[in-house]
Phi, psi and omega in degrees: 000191192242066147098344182113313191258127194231136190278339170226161176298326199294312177275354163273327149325323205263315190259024137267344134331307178283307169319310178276343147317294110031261176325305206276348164294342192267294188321341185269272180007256160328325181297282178334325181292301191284323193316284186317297202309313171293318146294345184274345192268317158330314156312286161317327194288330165269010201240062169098143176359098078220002174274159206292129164313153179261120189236293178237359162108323180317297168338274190324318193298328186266029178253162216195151180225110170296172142216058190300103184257160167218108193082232159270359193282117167235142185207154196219149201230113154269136167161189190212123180278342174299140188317304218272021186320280185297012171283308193280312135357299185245003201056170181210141164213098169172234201189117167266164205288027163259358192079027183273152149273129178212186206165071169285151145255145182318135167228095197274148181247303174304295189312330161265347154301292159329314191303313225272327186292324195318296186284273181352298193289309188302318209274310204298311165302310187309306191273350152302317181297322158332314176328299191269356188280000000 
């Protein structure tokens, strides 16, 4: 910006304008970054004691991060298409639709991750966007 000071409403409309461009390219950044980083902690999280045994690797392999913007809008997507993601995450107790009986206990892996990614990604976005501000 030039400094704080502006001779028209019209320049100061424009950088700030140039600013929220700005803003929402570092907010894409910072998503992206942080997006991977909540996965590789999922990943861990999932891998063995106190967590789902590791048997082939596949679980882990499959949780994946989108990030998608529109506009000013940034939204970044975690997650995993394997069946048994929200099983293991949340548990199971009843008879599933082959007619097995089970009593899972939970192993959460995403939620703790995300409580502990949460405060970081808040903090992380304020200061780009200061940055670039």
């Amino acid at each position: 910006m030039n400094g704080g000071s502006f001779t028209s409403p019209g320049a100061l409309a424009a950088a700030l304008e140039r600013g929220a461009q700005r803003s929402v390219v570092a907010a894409e950044t910072v998503m992206q970054y942080s997006a991977q980083s909540l996965v590789q902690q999922v990943q861990q999280n999932a891998s063995g004691h106190p967590g789902p045994r590791v048997i082939t690797g596949r679980y882990r392999a499959s949780w994946r991060s989108e990030v998608h913007r529109a506009g000013p809008v940034v939204v970044a997507e975690v997650g995993s298409a394997a069946p048994q993601a929200r099983r293991l995450e949340f548990g199971f107790v009843g008879v599933d639709s082959l007619g097995r009986h089970y009593a899972q206990r939970p192993f959460p892996h995403l939620g703790p991750a995300v409580e502990q990614a949460g405060p970081a990604l808040a903090r992380t976005l304020g200061q780009a966007v200061e940055v670039v501000l």
